[in-house]
mmCIF file as Biopython writes it, N, C-alpha, C and O atoms, coordinates in Angstrom:
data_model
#
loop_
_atom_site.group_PDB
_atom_site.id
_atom_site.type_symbol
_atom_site.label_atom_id
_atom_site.label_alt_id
_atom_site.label_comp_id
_atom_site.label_asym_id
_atom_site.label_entity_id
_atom_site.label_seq_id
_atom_site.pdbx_PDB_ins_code
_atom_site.Cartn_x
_atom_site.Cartn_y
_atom_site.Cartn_z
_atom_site.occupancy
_atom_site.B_iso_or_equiv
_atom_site.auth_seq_id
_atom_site.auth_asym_id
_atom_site.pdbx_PDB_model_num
ATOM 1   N N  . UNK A ? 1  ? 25.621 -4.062  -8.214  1.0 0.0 1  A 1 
ATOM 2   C CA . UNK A ? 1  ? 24.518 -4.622  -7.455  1.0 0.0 1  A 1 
ATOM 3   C C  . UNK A ? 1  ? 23.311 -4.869  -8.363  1.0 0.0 1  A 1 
ATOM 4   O O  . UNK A ? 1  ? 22.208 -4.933  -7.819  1.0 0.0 1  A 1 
ATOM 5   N N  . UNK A ? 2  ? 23.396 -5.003  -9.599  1.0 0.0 2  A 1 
ATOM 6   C CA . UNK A ? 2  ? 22.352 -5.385  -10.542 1.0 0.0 2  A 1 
ATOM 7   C C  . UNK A ? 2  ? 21.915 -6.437  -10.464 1.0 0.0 2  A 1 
ATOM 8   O O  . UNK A ? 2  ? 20.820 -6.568  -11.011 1.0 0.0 2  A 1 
ATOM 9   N N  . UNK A ? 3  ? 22.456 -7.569  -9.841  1.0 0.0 3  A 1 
ATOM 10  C CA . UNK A ? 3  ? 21.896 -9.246  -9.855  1.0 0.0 3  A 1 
ATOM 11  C C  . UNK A ? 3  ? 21.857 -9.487  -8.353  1.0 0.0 3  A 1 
ATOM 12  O O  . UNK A ? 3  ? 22.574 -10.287 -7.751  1.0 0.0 3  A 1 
ATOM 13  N N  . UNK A ? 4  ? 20.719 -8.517  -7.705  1.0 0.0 4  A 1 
ATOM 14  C CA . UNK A ? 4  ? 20.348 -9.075  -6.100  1.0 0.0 4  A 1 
ATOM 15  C C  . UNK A ? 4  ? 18.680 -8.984  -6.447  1.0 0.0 4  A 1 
ATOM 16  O O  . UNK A ? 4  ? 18.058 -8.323  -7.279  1.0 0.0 4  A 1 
ATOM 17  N N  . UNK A ? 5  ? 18.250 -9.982  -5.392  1.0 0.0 5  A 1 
ATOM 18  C CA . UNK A ? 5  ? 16.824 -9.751  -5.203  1.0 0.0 5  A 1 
ATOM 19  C C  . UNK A ? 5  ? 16.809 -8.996  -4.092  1.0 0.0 5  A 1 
ATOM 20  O O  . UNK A ? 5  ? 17.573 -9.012  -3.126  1.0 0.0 5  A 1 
ATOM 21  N N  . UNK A ? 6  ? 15.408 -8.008  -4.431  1.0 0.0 6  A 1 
ATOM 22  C CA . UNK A ? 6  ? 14.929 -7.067  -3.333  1.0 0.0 6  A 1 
ATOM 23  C C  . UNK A ? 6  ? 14.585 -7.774  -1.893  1.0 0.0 6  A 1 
ATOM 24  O O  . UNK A ? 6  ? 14.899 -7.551  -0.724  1.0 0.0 6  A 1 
ATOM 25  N N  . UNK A ? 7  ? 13.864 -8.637  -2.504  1.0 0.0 7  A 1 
ATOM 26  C CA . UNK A ? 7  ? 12.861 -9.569  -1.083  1.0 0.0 7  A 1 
ATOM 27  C C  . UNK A ? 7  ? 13.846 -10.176 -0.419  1.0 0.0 7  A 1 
ATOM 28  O O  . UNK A ? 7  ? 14.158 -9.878  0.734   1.0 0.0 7  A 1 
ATOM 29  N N  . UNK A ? 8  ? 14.499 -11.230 -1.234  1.0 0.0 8  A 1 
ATOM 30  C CA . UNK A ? 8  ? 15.291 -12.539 0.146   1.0 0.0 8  A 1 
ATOM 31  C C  . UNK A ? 8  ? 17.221 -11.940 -0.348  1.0 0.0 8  A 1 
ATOM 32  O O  . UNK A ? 8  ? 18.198 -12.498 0.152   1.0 0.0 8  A 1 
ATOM 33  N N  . UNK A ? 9  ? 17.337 -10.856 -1.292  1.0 0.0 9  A 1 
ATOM 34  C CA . UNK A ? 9  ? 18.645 -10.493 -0.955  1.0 0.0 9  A 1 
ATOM 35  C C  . UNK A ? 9  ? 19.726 -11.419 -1.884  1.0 0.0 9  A 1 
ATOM 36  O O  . UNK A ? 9  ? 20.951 -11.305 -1.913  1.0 0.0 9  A 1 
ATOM 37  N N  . UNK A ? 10 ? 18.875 -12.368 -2.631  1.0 0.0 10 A 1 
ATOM 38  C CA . UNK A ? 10 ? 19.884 -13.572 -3.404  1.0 0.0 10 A 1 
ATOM 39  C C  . UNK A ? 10 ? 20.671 -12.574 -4.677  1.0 0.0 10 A 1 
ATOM 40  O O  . UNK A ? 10 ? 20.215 -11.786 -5.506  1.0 0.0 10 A 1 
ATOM 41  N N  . UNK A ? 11 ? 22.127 -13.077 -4.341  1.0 0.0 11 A 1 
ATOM 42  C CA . UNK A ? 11 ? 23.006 -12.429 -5.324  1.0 0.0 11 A 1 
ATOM 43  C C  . UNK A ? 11 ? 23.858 -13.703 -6.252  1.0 0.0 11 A 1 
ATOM 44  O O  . UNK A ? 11 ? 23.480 -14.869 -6.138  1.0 0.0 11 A 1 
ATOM 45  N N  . UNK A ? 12 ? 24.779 -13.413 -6.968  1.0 0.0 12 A 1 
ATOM 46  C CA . UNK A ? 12 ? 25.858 -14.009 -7.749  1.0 0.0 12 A 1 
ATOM 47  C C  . UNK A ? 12 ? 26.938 -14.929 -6.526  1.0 0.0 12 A 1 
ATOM 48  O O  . UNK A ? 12 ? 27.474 -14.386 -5.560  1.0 0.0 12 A 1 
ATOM 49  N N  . UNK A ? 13 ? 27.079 -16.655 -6.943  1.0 0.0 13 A 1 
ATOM 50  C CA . UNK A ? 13 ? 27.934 -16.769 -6.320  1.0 0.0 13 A 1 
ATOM 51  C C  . UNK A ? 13 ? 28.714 -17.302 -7.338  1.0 0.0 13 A 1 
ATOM 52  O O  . UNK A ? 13 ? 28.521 -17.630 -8.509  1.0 0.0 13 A 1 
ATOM 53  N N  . UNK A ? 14 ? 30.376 -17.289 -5.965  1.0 0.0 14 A 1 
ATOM 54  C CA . UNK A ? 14 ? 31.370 -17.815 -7.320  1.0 0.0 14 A 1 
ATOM 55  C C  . UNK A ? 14 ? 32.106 -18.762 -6.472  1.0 0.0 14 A 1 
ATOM 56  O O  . UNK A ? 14 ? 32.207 -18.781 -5.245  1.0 0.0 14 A 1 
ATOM 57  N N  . UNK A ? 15 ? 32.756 -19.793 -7.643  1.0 0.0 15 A 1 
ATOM 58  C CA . UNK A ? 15 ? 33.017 -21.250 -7.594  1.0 0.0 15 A 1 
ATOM 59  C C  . UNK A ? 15 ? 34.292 -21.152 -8.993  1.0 0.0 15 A 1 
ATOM 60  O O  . UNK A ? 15 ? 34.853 -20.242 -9.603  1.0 0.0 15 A 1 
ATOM 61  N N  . UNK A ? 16 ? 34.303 -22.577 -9.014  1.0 0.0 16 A 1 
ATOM 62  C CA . UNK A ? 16 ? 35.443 -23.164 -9.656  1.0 0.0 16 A 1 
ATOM 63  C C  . UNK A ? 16 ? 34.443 -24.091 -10.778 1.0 0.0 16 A 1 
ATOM 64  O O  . UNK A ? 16 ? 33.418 -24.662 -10.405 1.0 0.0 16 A 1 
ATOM 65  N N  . UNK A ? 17 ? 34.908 -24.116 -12.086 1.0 0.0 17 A 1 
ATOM 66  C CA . UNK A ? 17 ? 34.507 -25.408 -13.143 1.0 0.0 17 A 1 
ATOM 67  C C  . UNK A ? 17 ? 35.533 -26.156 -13.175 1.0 0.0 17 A 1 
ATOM 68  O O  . UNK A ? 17 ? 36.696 -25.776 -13.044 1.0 0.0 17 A 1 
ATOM 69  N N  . UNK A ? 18 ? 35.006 -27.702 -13.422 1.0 0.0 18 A 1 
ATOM 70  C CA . UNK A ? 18 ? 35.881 -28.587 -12.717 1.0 0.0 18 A 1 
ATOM 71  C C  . UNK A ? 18 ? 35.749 -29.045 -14.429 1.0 0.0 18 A 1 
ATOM 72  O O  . UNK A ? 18 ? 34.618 -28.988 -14.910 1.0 0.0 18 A 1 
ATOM 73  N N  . UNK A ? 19 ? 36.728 -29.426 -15.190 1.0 0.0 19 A 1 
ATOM 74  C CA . UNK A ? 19 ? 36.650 -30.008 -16.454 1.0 0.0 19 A 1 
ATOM 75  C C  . UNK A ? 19 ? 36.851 -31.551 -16.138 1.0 0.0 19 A 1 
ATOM 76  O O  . UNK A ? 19 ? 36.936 -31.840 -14.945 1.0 0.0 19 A 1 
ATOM 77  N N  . UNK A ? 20 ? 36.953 -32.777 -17.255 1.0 0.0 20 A 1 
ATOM 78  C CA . UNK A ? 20 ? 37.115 -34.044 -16.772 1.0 0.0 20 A 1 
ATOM 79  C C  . UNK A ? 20 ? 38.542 -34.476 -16.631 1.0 0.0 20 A 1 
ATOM 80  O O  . UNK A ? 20 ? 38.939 -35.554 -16.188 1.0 0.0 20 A 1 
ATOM 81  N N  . UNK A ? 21 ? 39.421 -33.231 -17.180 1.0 0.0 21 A 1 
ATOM 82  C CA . UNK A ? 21 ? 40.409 -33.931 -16.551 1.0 0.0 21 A 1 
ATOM 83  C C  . UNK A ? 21 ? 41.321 -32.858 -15.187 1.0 0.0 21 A 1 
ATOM 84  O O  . UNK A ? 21 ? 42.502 -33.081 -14.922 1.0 0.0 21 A 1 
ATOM 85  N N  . UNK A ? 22 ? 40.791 -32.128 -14.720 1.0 0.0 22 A 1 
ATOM 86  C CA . UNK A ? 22 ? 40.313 -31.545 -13.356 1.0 0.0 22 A 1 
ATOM 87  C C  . UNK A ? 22 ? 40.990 -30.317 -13.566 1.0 0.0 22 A 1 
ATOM 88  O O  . UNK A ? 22 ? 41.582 -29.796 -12.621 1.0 0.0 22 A 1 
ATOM 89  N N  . UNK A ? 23 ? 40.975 -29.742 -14.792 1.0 0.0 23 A 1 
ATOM 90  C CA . UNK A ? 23 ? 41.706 -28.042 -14.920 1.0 0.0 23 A 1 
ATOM 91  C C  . UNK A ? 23 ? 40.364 -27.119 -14.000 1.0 0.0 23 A 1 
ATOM 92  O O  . UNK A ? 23 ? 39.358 -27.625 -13.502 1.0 0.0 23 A 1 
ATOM 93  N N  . UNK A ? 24 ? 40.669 -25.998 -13.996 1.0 0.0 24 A 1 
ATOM 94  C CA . UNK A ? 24 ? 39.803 -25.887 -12.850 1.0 0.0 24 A 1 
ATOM 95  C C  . UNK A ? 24 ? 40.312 -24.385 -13.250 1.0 0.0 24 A 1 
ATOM 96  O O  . UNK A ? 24 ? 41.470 -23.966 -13.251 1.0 0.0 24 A 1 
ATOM 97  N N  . UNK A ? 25 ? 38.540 -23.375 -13.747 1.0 0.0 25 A 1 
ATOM 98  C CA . UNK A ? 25 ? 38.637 -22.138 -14.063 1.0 0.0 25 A 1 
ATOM 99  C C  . UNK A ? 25 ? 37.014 -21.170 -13.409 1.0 0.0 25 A 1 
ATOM 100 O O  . UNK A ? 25 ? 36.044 -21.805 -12.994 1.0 0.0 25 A 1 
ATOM 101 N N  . UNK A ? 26 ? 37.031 -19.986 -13.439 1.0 0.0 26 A 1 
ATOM 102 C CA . UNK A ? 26 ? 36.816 -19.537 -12.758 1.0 0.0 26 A 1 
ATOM 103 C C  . UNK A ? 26 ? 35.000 -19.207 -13.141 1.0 0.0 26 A 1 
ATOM 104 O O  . UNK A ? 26 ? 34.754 -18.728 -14.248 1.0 0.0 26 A 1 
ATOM 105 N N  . UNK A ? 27 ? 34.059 -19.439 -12.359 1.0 0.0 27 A 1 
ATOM 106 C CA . UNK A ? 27 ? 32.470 -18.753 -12.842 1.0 0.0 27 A 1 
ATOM 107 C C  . UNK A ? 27 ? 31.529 -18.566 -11.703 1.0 0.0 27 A 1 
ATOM 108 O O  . UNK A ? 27 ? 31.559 -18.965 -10.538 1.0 0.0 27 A 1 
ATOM 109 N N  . UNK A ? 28 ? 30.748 -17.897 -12.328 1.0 0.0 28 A 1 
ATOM 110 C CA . UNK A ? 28 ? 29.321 -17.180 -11.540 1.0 0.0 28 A 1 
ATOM 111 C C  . UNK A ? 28 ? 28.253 -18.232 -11.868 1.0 0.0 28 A 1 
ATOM 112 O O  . UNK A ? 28 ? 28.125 -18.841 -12.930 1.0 0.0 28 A 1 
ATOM 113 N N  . UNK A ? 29 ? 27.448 -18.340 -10.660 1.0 0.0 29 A 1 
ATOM 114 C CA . UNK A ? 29 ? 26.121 -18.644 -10.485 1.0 0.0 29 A 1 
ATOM 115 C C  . UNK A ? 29 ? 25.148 -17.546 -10.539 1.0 0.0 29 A 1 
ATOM 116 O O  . UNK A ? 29 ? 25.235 -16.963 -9.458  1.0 0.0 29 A 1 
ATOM 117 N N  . UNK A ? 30 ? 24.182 -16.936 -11.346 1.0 0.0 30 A 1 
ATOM 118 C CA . UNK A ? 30 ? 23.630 -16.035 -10.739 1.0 0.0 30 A 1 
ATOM 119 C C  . UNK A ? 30 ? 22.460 -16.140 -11.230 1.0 0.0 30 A 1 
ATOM 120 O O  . UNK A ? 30 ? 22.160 -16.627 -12.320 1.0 0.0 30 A 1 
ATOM 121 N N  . UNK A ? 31 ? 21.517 -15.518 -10.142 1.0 0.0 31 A 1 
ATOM 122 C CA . UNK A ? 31 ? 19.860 -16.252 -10.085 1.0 0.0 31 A 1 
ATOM 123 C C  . UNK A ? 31 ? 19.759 -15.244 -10.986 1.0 0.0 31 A 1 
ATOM 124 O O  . UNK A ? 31 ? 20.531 -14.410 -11.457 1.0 0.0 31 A 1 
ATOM 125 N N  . UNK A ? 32 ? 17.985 -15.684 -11.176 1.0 0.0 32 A 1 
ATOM 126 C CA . UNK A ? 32 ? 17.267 -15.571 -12.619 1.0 0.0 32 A 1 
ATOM 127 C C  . UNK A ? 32 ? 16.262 -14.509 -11.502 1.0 0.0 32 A 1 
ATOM 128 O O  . UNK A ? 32 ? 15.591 -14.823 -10.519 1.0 0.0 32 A 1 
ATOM 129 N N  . UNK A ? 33 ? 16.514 -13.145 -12.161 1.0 0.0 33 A 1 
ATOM 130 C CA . UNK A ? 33 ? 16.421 -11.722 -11.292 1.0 0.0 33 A 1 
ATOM 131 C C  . UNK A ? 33 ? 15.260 -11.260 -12.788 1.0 0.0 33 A 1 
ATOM 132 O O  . UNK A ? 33 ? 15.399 -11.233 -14.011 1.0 0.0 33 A 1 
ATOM 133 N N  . UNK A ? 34 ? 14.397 -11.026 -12.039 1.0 0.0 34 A 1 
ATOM 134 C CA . UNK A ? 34 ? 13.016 -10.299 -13.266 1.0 0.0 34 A 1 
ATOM 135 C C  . UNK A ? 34 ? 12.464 -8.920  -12.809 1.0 0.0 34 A 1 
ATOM 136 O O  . UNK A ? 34 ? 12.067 -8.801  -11.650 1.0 0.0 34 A 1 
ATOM 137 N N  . UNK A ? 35 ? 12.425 -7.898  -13.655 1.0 0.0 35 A 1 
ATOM 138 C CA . UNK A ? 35 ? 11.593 -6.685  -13.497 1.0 0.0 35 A 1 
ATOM 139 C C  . UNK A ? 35 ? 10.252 -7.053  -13.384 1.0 0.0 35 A 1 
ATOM 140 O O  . UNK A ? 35 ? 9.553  -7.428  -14.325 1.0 0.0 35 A 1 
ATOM 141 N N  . UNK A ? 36 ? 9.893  -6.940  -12.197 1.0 0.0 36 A 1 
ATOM 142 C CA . UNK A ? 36 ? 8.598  -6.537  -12.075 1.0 0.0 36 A 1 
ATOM 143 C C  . UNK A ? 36 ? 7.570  -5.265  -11.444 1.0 0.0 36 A 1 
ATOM 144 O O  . UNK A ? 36 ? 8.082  -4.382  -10.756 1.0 0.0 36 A 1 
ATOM 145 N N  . UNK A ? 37 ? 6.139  -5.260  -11.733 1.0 0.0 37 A 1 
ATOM 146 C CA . UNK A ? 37 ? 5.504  -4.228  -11.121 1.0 0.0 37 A 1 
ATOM 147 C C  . UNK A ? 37 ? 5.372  -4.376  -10.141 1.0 0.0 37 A 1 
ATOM 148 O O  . UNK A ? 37 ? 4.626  -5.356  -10.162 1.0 0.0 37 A 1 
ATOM 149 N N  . UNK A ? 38 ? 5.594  -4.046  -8.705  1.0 0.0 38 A 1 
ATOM 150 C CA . UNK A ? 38 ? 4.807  -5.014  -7.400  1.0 0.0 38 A 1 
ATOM 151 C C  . UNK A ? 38 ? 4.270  -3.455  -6.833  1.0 0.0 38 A 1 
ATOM 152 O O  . UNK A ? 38 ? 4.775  -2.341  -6.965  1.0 0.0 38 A 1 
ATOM 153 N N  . UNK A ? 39 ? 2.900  -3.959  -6.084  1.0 0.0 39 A 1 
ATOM 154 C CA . UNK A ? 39 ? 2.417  -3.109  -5.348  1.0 0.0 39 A 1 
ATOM 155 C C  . UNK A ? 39 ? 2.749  -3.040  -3.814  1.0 0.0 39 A 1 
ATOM 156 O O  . UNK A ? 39 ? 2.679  -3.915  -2.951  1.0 0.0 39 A 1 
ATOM 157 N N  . UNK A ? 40 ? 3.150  -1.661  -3.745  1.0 0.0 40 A 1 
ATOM 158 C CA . UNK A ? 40 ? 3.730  -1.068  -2.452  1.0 0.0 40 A 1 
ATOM 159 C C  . UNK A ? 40 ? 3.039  -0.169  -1.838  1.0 0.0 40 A 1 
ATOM 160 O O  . UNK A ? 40 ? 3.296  1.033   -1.919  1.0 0.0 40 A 1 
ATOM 161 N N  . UNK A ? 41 ? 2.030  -0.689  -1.117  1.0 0.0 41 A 1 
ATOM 162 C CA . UNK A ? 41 ? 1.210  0.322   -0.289  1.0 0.0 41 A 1 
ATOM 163 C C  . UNK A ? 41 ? 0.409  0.783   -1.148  1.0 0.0 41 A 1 
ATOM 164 O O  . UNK A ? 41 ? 0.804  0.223   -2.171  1.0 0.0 41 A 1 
ATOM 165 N N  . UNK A ? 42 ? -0.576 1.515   -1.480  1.0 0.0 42 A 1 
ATOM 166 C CA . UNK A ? 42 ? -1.769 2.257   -2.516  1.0 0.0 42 A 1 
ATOM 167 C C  . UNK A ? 42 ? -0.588 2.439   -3.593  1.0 0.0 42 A 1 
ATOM 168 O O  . UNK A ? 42 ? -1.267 2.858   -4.530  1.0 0.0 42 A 1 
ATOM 169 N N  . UNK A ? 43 ? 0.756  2.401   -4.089  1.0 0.0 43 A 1 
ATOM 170 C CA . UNK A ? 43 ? 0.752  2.798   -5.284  1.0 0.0 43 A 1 
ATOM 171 C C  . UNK A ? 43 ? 1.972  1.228   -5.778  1.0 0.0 43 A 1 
ATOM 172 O O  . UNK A ? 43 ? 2.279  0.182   -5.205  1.0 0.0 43 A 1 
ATOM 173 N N  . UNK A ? 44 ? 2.374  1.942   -7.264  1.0 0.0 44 A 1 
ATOM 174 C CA . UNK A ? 44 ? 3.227  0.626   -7.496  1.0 0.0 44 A 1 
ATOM 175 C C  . UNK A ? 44 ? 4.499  0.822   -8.129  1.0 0.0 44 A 1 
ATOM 176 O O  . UNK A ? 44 ? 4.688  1.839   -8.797  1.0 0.0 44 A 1 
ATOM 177 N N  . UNK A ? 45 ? 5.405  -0.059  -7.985  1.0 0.0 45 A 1 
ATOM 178 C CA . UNK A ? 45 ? 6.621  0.170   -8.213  1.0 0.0 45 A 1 
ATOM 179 C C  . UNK A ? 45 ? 7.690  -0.754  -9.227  1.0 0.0 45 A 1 
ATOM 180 O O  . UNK A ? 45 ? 7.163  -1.730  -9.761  1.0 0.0 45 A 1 
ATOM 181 N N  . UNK A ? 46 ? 8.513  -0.615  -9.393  1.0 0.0 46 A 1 
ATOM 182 C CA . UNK A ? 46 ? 9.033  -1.654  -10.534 1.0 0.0 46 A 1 
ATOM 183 C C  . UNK A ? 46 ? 10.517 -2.286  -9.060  1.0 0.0 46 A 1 
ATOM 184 O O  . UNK A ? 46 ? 11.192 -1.598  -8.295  1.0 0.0 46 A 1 
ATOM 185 N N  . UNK A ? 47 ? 10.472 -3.676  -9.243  1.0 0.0 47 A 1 
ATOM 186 C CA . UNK A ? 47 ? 11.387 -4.445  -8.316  1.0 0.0 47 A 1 
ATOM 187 C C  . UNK A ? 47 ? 11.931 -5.271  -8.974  1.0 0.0 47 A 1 
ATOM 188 O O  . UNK A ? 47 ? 11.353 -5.792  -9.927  1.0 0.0 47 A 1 
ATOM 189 N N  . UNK A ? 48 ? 13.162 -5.585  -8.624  1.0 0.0 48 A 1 
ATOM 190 C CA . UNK A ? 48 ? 14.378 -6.898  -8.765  1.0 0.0 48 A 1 
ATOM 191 C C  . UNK A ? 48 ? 13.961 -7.779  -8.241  1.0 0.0 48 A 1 
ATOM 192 O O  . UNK A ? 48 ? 13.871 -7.584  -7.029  1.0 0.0 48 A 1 
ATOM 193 N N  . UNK A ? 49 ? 13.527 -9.040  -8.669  1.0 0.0 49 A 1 
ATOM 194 C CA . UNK A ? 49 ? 12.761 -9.827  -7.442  1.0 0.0 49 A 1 
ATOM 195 C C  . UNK A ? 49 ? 13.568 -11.348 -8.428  1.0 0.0 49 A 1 
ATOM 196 O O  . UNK A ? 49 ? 13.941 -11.457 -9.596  1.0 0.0 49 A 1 
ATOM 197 N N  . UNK A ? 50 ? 13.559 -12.250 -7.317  1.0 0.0 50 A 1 
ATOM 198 C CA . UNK A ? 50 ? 14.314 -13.670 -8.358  1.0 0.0 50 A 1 
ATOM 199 C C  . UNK A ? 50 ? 12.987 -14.364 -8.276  1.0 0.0 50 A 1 
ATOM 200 O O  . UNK A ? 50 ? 11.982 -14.028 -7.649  1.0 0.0 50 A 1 
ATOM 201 N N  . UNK A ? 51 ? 13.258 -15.683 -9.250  1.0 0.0 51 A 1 
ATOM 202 C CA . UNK A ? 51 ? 11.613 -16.003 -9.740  1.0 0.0 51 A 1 
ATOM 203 C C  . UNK A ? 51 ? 11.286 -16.915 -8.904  1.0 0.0 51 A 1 
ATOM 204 O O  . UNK A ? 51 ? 10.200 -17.489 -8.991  1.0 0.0 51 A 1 
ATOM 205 N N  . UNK A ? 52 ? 12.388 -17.257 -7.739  1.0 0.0 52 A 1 
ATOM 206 C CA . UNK A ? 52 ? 12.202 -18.484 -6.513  1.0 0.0 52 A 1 
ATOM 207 C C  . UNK A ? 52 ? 10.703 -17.549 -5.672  1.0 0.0 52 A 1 
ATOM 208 O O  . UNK A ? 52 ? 9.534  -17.859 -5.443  1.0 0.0 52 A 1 
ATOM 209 N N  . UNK A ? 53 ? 11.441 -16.478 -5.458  1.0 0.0 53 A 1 
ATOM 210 C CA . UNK A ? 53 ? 10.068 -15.117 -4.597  1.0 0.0 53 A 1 
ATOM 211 C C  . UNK A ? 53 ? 8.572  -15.043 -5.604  1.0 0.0 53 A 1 
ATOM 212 O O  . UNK A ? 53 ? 7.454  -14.855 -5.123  1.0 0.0 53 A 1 
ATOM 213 N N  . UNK A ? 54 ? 8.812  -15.205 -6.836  1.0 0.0 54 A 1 
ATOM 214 C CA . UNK A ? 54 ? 7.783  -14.346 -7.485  1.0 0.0 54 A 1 
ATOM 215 C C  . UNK A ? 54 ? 6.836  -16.254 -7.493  1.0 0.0 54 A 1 
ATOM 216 O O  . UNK A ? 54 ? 5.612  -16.325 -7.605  1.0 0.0 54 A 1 
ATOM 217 N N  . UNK A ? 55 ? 7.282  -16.887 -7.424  1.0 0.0 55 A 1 
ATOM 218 C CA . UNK A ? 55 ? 6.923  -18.380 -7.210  1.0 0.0 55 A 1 
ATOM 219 C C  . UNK A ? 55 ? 5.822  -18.720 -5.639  1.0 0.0 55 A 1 
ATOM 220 O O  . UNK A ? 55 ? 4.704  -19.156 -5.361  1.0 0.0 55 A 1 
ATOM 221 N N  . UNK A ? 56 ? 7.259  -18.082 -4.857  1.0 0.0 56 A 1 
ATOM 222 C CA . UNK A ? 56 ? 6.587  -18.386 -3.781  1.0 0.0 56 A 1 
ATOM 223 C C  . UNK A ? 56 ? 5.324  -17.319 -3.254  1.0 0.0 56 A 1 
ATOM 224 O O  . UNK A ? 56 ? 4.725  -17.618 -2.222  1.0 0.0 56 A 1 
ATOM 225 N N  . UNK A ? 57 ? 5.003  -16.246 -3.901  1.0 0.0 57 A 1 
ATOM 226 C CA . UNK A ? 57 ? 4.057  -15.672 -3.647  1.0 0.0 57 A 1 
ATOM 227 C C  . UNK A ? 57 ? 4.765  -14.546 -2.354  1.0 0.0 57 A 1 
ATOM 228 O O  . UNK A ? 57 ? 4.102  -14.336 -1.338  1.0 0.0 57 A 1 
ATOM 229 N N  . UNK A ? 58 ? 5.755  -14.074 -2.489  1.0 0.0 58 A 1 
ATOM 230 C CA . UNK A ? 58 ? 6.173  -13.121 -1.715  1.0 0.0 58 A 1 
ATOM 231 C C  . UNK A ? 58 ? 5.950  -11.950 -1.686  1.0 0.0 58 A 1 
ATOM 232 O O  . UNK A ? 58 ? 5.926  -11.196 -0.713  1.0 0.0 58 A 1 
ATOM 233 N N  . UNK A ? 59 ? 5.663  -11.608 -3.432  1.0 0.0 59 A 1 
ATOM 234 C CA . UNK A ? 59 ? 5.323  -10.742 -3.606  1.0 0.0 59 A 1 
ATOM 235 C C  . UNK A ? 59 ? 4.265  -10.239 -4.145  1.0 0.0 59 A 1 
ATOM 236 O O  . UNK A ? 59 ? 4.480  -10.546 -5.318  1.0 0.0 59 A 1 
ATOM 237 N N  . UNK A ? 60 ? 3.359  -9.735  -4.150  1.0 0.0 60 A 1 
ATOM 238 C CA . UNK A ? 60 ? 2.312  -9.228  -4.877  1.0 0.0 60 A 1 
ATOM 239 C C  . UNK A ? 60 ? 2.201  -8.402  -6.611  1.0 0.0 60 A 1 
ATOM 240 O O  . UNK A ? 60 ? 2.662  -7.261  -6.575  1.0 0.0 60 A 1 
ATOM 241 N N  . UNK A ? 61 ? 1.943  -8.612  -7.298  1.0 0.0 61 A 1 
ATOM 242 C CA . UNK A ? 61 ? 2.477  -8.164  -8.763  1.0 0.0 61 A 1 
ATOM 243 C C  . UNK A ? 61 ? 1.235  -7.713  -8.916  1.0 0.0 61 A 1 
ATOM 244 O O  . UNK A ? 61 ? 0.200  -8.317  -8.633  1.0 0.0 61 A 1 
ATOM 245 N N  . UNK A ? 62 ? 1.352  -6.602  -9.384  1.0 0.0 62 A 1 
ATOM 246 C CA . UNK A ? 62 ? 0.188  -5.062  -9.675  1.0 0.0 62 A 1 
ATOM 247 C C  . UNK A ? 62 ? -0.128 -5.230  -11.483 1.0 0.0 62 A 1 
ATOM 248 O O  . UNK A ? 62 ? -0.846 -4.416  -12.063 1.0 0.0 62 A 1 
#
């Protein structure tokens, strides 16, 4: 469970690579997951957060 965001929960998905002449092998998508400080109530904490959240202002960074 190392590649989830805390806030919206986004994890690893998996699919097929399609080459051009259509062999077809196996990979991960997985979002771009950053340590950060965020503040949690009067004190602060370190979170998994993906950078779509830390963009949209979901979270607060201490």
């Amino acid at each position: 469970m190392a590649n989830r965001c805390e806030i919206c929960s986004k994890e690893p998905t998996f699919g097929k690579k399609v080459t051009f002449s259509h062999k077809r092998s196996s990979r991960t998508w997985t979002p771009n997951i950053q340590k950060v400080r965020v503040k949690h109530g009067s004190n602060t904490r370190q979170a998994r957060v993906c950078t779509s959240c830390l963009k949209a202002g979901k979270v607060e960074k201490a």
